[in-house]
C-alpha positions as a printed Julia matrix, in Angstrom:
98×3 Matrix{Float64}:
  -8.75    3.98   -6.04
  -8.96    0.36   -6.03
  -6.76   -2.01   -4.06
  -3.44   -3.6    -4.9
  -3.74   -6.52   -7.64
  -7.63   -5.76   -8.26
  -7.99   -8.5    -5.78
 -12.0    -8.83   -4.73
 -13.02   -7.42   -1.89
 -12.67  -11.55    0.23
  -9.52  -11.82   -1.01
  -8.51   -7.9     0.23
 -10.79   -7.58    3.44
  -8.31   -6.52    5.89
  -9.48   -8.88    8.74
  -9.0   -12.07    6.1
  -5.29  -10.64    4.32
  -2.14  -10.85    6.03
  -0.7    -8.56    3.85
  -1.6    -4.83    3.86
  -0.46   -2.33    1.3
   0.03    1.17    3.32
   0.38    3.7     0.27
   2.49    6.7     1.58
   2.3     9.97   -0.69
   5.09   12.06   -0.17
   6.32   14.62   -1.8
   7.86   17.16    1.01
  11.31   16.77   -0.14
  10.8    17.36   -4.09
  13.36   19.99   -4.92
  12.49   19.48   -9.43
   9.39   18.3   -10.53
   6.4    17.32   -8.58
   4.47   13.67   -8.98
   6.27   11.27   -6.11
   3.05   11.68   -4.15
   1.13    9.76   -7.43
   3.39    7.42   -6.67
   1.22    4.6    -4.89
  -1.83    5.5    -6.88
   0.0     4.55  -10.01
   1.85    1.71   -8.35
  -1.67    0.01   -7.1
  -3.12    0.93  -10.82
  -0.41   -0.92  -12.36
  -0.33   -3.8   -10.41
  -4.32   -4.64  -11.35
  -1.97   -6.0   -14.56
  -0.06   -8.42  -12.79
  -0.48  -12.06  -13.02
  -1.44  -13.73  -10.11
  -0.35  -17.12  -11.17
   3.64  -17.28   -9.8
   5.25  -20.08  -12.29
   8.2   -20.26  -10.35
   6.12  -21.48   -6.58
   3.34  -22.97   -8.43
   0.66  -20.76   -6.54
  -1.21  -17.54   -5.99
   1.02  -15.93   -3.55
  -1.87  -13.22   -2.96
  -4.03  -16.02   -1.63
  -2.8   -14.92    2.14
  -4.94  -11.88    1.62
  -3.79   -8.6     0.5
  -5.47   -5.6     1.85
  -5.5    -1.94    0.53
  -5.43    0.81    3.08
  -6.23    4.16    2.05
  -3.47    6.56    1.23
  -2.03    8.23    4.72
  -2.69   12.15    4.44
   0.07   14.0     4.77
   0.0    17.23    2.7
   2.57   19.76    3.98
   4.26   17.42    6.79
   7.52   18.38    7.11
  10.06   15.63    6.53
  11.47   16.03   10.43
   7.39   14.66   11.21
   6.76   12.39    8.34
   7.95    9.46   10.66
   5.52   10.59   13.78
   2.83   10.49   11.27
   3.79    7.19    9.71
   5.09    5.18   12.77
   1.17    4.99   14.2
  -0.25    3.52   11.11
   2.83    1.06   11.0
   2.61   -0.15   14.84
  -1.41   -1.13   14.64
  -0.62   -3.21   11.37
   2.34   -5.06   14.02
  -0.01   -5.33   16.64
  -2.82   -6.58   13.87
  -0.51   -9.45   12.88
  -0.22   -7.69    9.08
């Protein structure tokens, strides 16, 4: 997978970005059709199509860093436990400054 924007791997190093993409595949919940879980693959495909250049500010918002994380596992988690398994991931980006 690569990272969100196809941003190089100084301007996506986690330790230089203070934004971090946390892709979450999920689909526990699906009651027709499966796919949600492709979700943030697709969504971090995509976005290597953006343009970087924002007209409207006049910069390249992703120069604060943007950093890819890899996607949390969480084949058959229960929806009841999706948020244990999600809140650790979320509290060390917090306590990383992301």
């Amino acid at each position: 997978m690569t990272n969100f924007l196809g941003l190089t791997d100084e301007e996506s190093s986690y330790q230089n970005s203070n934004v971090v993409v946390l892709p979450i595949p999920y689909e526990g919940t699906v009651s027709y059709g499966k796919g949600t879980s492709k979700a943030p693959r697709c969504i971090i495909e995509a976005s290597t199509q953006v343009e970087l250049y924002n007209e409207e500010l006049g910069c390249e918002p992703f120069d604060v860093g943007v950093a890819t994380l890899p996607e949390l596992k969480l084949d058959g988690v229960m929806p009841d436990d999706l948020f244990r398994e999600i809140v650790p991931s979320v509290t060390k980006l917090l306590e990383d400054g992301k």
